[in-house]
C-alpha positions as CSV (number, residue, x, y, z in Angstrom):
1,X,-58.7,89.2,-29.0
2,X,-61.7,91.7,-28.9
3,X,-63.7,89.6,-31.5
4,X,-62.5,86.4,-29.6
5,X,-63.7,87.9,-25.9
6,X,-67.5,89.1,-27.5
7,X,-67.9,85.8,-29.3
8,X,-67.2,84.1,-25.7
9,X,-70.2,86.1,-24.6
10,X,-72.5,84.8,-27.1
11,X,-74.8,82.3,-25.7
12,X,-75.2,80.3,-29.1
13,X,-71.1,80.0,-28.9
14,X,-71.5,78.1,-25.7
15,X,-73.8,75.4,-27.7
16,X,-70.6,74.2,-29.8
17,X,-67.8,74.5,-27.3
18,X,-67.1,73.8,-24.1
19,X,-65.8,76.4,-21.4
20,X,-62.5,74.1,-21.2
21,X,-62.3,74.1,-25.3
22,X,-63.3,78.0,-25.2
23,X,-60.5,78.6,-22.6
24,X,-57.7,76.5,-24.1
25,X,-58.2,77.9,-27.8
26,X,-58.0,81.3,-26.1
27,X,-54.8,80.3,-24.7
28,X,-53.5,78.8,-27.9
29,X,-54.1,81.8,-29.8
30,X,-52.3,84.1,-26.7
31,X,-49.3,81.7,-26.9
32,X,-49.5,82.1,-31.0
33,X,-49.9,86.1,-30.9
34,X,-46.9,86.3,-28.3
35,X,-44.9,83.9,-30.4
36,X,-45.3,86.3,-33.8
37,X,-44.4,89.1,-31.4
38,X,-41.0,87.6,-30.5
39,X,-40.5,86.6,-33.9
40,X,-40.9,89.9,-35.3
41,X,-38.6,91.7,-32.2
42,X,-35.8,89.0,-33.5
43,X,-36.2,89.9,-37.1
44,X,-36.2,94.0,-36.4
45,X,-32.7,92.5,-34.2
46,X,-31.5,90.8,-37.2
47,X,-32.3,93.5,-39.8
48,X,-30.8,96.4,-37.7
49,X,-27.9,94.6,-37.2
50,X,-27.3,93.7,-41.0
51,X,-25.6,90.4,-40.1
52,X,-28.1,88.1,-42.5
53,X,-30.3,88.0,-45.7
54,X,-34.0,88.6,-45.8
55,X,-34.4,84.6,-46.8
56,X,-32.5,83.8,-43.7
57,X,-34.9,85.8,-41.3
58,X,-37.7,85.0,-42.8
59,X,-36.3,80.7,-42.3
60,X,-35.1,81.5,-38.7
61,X,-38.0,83.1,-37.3
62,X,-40.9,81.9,-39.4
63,X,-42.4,85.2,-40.5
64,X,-43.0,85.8,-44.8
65,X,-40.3,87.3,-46.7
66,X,-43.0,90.1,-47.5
67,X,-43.2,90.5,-43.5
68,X,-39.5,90.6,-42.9
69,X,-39.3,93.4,-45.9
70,X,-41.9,95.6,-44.4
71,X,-39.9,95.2,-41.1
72,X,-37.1,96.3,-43.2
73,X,-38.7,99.5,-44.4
74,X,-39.9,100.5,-40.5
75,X,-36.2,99.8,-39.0
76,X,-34.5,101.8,-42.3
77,X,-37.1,105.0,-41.8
């Protein structure tokens, strides 16, 4: 969001996008970060409850298998 918020205050941005663009794009990417973020809170649910497969967490909440394994290694340790 840091890169996002300094490129927003680059006059030569504002020649390709408009402030409405500029703010719903910012939205869309606040709505996609907080959407990971629940994802990955389900998946650490899922894996410390041991009720499903890696394949199955990684289907249900849309994150890689190589995510849901690193998950795997912070809820184990």
């Amino acid at each position: 969001m840091e890169e996002i918020e300094k490129l927003n205050e680059s006059p030569e941005f504002h020649i390709y996008m408009t402030e409405e663009e500029d703010r719903r794009k910012c939205f869309n990417t606040e709505v996609s970060l907080a959407k990971k973020e629940a994802n990955i809170e389900t998946a650490k649910n899922l894996l410390g409850m041991n009720v499903t497969t890696i394949d199955q967490i990684a289907k249900a909440t849309n994150l890689s298998i190589t995510e849901i394994e690193n998950l795997k290694k912070k809820v184990e340790s």
